[in-house]
PDB file of N, CA, C and O in Angstrom:
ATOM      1  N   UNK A   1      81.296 111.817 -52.126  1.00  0.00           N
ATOM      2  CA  UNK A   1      81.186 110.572 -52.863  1.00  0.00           C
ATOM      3  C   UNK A   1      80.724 110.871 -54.282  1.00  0.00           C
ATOM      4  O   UNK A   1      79.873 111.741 -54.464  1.00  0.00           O
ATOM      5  N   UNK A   2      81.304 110.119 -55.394  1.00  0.00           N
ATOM      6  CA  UNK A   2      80.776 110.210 -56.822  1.00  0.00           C
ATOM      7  C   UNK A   2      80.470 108.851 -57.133  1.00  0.00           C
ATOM      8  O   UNK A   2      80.709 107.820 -56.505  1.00  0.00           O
ATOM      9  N   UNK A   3      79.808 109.077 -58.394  1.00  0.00           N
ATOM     10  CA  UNK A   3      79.420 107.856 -58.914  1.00  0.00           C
ATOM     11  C   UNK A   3      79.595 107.932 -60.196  1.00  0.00           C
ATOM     12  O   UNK A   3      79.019 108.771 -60.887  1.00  0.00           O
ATOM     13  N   UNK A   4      80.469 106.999 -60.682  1.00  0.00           N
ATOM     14  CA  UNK A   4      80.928 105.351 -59.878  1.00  0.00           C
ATOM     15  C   UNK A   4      82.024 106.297 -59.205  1.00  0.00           C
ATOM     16  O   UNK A   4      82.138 107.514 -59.355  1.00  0.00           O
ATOM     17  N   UNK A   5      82.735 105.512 -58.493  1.00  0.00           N
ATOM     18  CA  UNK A   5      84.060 105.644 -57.889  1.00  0.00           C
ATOM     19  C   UNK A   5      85.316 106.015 -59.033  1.00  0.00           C
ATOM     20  O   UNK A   5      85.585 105.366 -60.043  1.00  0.00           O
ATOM     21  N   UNK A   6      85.806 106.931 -58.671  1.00  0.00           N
ATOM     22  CA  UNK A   6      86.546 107.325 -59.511  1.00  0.00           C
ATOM     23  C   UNK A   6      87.900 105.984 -59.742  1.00  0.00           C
ATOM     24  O   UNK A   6      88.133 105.175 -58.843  1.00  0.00           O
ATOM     25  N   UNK A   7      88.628 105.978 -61.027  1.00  0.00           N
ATOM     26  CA  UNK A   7      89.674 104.603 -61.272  1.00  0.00           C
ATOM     27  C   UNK A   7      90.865 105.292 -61.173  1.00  0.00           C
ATOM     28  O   UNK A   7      91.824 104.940 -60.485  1.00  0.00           O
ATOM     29  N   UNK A   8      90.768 106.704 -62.167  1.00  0.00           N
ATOM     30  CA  UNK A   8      92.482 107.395 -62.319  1.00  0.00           C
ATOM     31  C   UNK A   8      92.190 108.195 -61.361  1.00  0.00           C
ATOM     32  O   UNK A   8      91.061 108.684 -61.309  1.00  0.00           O
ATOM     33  N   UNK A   9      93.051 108.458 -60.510  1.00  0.00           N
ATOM     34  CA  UNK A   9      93.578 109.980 -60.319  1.00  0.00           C
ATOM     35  C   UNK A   9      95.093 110.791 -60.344  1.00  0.00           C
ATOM     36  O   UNK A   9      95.609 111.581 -59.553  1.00  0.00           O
ATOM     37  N   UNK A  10      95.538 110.216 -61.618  1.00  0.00           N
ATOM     38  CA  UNK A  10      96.702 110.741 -61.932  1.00  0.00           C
ATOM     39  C   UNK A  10      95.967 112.786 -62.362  1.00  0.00           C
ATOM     40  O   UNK A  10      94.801 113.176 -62.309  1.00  0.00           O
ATOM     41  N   UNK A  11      97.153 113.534 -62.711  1.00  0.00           N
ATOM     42  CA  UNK A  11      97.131 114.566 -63.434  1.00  0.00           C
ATOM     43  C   UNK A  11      96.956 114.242 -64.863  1.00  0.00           C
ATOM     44  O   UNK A  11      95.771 114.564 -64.950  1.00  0.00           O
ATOM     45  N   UNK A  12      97.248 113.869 -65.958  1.00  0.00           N
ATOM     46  CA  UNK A  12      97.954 113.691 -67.149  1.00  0.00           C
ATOM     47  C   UNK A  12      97.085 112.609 -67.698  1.00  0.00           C
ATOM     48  O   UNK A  12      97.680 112.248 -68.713  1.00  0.00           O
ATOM     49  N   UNK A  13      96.031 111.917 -67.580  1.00  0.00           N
ATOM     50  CA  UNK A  13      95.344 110.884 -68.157  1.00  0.00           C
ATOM     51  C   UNK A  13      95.885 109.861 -68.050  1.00  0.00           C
ATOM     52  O   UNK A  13      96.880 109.654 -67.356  1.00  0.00           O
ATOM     53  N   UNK A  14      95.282 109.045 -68.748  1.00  0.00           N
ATOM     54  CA  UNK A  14      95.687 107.396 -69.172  1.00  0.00           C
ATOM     55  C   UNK A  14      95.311 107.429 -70.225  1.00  0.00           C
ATOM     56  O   UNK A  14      94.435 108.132 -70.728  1.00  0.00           O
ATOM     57  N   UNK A  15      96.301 106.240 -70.884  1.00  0.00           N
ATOM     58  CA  UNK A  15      96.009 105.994 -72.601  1.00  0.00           C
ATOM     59  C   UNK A  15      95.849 104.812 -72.186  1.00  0.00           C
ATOM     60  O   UNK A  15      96.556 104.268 -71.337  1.00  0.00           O
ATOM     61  N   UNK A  16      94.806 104.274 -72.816  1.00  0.00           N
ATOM     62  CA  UNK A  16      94.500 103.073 -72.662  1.00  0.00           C
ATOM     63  C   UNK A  16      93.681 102.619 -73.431  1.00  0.00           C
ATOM     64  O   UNK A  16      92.862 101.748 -73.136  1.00  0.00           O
ATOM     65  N   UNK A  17      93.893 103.564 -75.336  1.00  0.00           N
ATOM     66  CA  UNK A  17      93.568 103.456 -76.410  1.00  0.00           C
ATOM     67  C   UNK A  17      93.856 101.668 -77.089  1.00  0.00           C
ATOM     68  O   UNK A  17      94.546 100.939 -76.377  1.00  0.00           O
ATOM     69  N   UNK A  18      93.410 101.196 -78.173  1.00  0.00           N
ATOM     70  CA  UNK A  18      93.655 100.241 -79.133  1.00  0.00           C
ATOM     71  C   UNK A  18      93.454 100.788 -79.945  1.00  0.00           C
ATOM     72  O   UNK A  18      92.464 101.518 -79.994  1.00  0.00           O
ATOM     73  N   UNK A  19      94.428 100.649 -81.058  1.00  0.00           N
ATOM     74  CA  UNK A  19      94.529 100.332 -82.713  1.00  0.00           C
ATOM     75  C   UNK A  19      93.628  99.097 -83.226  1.00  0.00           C
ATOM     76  O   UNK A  19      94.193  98.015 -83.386  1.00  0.00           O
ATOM     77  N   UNK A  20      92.235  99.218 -83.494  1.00  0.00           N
ATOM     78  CA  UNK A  20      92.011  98.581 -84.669  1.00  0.00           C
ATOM     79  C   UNK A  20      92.050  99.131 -86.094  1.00  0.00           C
ATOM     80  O   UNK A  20      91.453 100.148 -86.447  1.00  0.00           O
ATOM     81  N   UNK A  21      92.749  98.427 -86.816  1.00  0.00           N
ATOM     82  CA  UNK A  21      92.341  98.575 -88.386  1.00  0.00           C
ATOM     83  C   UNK A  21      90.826  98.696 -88.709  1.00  0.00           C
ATOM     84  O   UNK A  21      89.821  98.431 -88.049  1.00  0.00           O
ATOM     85  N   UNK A  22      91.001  99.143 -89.835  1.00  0.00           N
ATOM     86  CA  UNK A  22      88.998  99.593 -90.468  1.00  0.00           C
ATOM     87  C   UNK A  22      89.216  98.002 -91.242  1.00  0.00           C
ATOM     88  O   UNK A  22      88.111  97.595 -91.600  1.00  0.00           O
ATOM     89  N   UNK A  23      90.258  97.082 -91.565  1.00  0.00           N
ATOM     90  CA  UNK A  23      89.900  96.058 -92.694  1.00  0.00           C
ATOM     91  C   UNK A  23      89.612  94.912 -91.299  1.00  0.00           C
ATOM     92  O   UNK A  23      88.805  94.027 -91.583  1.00  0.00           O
ATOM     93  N   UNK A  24      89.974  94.876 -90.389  1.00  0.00           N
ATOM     94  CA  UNK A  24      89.826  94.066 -89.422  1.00  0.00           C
ATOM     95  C   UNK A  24      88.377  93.192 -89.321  1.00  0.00           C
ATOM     96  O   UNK A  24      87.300  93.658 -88.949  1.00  0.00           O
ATOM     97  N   UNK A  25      88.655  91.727 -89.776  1.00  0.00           N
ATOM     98  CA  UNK A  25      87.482  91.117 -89.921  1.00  0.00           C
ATOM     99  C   UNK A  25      86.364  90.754 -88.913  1.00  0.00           C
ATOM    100  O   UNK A  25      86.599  90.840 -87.707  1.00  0.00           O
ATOM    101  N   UNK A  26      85.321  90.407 -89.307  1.00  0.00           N
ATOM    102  CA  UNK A  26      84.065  90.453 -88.285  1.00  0.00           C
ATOM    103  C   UNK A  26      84.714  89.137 -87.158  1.00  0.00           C
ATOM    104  O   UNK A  26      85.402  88.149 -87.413  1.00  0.00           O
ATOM    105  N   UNK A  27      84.258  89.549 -86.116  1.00  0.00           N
ATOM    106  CA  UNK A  27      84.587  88.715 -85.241  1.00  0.00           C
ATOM    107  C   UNK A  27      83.171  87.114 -85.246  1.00  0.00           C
ATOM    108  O   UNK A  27      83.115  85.941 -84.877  1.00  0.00           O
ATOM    109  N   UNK A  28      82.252  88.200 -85.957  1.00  0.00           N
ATOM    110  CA  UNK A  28      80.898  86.541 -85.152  1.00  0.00           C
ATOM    111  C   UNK A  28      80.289  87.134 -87.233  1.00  0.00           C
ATOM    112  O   UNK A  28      80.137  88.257 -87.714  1.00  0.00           O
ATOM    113  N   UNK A  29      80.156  86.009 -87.732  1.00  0.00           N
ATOM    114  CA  UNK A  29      79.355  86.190 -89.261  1.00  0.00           C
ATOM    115  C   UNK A  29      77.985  85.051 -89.338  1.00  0.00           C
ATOM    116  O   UNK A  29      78.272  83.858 -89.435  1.00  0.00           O
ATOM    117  N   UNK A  30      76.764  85.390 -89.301  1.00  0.00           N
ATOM    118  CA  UNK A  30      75.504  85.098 -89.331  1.00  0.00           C
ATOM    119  C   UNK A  30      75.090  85.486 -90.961  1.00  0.00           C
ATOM    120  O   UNK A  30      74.551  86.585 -91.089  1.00  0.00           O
ATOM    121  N   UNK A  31      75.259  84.824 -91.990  1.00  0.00           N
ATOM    122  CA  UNK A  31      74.416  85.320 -92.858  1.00  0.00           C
ATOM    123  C   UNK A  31      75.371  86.083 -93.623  1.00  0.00           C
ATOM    124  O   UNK A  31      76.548  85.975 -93.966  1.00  0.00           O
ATOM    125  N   UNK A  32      74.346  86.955 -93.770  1.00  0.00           N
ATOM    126  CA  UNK A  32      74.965  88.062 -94.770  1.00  0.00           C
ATOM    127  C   UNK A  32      75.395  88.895 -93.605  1.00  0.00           C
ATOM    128  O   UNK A  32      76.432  89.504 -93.871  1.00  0.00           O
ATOM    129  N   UNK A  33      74.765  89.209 -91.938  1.00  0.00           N
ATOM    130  CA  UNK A  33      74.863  89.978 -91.049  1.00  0.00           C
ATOM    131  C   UNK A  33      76.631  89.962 -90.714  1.00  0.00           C
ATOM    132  O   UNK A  33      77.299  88.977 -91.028  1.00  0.00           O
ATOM    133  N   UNK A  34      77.285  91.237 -90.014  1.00  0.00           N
ATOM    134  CA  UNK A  34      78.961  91.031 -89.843  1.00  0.00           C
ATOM    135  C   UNK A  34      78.715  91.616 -88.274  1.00  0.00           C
ATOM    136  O   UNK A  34      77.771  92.386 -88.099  1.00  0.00           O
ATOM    137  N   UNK A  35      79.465  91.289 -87.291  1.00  0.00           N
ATOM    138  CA  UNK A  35      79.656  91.987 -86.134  1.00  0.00           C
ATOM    139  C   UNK A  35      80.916  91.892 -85.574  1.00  0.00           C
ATOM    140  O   UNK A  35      81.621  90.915 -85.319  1.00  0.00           O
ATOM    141  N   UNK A  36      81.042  92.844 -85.459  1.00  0.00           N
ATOM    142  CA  UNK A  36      82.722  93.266 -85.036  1.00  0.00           C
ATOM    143  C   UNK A  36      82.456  93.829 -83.315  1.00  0.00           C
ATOM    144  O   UNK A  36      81.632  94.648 -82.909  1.00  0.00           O
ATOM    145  N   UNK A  37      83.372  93.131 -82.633  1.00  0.00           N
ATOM    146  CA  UNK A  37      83.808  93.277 -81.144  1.00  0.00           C
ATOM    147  C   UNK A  37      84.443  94.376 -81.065  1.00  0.00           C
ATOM    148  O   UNK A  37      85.561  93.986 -80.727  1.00  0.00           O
ATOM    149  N   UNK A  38      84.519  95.999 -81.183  1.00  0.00           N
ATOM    150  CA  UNK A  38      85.103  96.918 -80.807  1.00  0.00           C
ATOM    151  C   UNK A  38      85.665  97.149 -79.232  1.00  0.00           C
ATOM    152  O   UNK A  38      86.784  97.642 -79.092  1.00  0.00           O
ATOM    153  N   UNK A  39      84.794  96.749 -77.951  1.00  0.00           N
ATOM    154  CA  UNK A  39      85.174  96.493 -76.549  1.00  0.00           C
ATOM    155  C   UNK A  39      84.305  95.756 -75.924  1.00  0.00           C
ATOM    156  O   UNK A  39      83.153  96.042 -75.598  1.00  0.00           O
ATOM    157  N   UNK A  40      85.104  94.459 -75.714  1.00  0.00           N
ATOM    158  CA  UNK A  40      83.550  93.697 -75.237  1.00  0.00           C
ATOM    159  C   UNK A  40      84.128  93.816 -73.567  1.00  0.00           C
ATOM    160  O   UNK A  40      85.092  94.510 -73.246  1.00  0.00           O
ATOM    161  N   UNK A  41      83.513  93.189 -72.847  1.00  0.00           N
ATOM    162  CA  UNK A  41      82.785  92.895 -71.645  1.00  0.00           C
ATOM    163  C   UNK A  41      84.017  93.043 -70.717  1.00  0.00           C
ATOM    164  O   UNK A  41      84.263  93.994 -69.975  1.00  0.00           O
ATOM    165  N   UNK A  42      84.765  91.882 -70.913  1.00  0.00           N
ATOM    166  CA  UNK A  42      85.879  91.290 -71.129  1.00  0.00           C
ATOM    167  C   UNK A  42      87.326  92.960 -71.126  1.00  0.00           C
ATOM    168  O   UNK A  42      87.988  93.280 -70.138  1.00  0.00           O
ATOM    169  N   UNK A  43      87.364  93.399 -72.002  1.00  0.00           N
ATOM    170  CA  UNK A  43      88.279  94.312 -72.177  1.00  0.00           C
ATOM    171  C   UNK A  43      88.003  95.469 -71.578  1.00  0.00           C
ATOM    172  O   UNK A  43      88.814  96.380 -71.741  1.00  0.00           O
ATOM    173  N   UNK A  44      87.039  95.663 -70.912  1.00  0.00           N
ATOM    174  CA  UNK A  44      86.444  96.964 -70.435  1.00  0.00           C
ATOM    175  C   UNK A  44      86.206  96.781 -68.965  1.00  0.00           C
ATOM    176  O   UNK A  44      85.851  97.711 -68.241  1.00  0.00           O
ATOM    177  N   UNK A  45      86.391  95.685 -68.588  1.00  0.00           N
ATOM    178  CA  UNK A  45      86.377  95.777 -66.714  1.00  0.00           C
ATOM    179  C   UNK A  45      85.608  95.191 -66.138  1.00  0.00           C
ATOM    180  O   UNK A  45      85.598  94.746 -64.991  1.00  0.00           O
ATOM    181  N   UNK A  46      84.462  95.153 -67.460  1.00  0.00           N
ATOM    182  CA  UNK A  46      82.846  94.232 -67.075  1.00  0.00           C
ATOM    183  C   UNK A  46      82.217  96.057 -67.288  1.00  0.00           C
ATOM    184  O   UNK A  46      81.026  96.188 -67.567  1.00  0.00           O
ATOM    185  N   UNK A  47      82.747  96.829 -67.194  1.00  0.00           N
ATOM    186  CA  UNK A  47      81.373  98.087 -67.601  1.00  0.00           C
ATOM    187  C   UNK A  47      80.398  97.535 -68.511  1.00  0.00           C
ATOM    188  O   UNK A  47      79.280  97.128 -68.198  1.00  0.00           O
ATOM    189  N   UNK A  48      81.082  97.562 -70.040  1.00  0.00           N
ATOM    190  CA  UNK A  48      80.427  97.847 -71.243  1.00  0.00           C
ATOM    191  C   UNK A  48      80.741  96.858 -72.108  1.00  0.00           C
ATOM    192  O   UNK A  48      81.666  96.086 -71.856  1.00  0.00           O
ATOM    193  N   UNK A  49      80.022  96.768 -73.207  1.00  0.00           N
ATOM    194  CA  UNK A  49      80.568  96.158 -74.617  1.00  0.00           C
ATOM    195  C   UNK A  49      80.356  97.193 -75.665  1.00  0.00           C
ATOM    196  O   UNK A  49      79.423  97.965 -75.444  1.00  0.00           O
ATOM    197  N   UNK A  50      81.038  97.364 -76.766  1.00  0.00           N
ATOM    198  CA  UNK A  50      80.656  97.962 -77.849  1.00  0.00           C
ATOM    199  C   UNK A  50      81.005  96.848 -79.170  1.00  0.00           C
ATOM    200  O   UNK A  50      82.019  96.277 -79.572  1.00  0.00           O
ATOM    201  N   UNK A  51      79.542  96.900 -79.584  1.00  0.00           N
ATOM    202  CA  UNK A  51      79.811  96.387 -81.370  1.00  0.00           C
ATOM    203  C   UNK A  51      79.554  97.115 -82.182  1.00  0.00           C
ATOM    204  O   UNK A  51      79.072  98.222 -81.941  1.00  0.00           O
ATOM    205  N   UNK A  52      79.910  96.509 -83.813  1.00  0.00           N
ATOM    206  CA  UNK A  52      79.311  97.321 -84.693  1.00  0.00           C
ATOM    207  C   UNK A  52      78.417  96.031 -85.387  1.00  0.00           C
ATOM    208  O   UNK A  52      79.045  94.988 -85.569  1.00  0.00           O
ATOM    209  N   UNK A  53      77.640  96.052 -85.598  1.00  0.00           N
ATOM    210  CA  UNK A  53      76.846  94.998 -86.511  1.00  0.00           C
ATOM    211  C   UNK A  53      76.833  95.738 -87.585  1.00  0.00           C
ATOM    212  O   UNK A  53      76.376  96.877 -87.481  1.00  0.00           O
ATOM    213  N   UNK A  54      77.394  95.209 -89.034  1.00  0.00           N
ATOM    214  CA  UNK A  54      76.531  95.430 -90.232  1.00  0.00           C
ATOM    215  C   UNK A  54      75.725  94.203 -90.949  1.00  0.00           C
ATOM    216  O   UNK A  54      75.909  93.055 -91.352  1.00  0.00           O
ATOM    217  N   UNK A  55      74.302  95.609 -90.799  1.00  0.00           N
ATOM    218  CA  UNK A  55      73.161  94.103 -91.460  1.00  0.00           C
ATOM    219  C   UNK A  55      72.967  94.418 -92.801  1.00  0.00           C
ATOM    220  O   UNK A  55      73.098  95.390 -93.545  1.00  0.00           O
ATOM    221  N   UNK A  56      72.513  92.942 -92.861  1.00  0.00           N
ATOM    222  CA  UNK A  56      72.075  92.942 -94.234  1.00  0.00           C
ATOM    223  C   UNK A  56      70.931  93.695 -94.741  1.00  0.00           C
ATOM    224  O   UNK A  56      70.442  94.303 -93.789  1.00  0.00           O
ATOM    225  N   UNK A  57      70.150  93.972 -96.052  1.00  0.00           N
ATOM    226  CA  UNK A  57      69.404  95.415 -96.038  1.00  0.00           C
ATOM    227  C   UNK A  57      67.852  94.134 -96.029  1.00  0.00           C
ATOM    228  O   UNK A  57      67.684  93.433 -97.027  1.00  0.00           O
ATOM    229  N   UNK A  58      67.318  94.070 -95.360  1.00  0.00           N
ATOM    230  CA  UNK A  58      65.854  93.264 -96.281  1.00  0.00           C
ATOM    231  C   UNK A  58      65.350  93.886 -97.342  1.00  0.00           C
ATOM    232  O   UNK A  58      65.344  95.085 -97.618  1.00  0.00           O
ATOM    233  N   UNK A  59      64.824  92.745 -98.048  1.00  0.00           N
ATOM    234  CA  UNK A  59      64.090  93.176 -99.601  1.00  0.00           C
ATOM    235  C   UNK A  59      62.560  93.528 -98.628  1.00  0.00           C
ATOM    236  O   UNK A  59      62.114  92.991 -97.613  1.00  0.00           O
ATOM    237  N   UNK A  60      62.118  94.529 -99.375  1.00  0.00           N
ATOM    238  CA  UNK A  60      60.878  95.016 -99.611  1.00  0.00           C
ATOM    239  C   UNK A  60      59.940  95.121-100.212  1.00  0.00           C
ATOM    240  O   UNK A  60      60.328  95.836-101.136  1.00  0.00           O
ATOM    241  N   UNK A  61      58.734  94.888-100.415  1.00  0.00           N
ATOM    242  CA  UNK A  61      57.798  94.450-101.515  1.00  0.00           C
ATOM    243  C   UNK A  61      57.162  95.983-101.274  1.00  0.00           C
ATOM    244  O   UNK A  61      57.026  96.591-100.212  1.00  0.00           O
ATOM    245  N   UNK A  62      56.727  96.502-103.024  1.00  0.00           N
ATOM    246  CA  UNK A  62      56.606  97.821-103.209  1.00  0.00           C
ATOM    247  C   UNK A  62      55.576  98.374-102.294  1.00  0.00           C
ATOM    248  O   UNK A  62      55.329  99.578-102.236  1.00  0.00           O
ATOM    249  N   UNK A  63      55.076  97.613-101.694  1.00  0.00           N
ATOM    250  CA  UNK A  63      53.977  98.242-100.704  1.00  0.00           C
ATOM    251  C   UNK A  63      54.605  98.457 -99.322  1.00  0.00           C
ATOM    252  O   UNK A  63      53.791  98.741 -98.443  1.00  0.00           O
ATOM    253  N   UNK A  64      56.031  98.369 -98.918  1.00  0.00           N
ATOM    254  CA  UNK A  64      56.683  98.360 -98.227  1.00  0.00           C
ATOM    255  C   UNK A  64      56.814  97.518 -97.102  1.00  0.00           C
ATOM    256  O   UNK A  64      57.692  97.958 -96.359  1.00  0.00           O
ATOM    257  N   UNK A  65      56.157  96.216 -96.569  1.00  0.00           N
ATOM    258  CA  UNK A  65      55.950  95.082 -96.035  1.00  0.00           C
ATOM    259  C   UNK A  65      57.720  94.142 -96.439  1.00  0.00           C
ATOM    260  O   UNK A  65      58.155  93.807 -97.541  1.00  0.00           O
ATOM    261  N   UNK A  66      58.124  94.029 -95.554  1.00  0.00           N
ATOM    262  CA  UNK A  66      59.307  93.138 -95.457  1.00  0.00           C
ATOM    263  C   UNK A  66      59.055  91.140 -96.601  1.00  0.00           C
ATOM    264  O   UNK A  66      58.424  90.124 -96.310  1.00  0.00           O
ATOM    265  N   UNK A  67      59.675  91.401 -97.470  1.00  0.00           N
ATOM    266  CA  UNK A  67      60.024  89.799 -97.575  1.00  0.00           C
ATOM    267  C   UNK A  67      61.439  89.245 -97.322  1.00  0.00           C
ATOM    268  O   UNK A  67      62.576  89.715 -97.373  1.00  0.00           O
ATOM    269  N   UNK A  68      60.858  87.974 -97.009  1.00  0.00           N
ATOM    270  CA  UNK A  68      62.138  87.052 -96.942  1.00  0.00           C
ATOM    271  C   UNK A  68      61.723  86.541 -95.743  1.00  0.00           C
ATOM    272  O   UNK A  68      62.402  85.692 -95.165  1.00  0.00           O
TER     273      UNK A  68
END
């Protein structure tokens, strides 16, 4: 027995790649924050999700303490 249970057992793999573009727009926009759905929940079987969030940078006051 392994774990998990194995899915392929061909010789030769599976492609079961996607093409996203790098200009491909954020799927969810909060703000200045962007998050892009690379494999959510949904496309993956229920395993995993993958995002990318890009955040916004916070301002810093020279003593290094967060504002905003």
């Amino acid at each position: 027995m392994s774990y998990p249970e194995p899915r392929y057992l061909g010789d030769n793999g599976a492609v079961s790649a996607a093409f996203r573009p790098a200009d491909t727009p954020p799927e969810l926009v909060r703000g200045a924050n962007r998050t892009h759905y690379l494999a959510t929940h949904a496309t993956t079987g229920g395993d995993f999700g993958l995002y990318r969030v890009d955040m916004a940078l916070m301002p810093r006051a020279p003593d290094g303490t967060a504002r905003g």
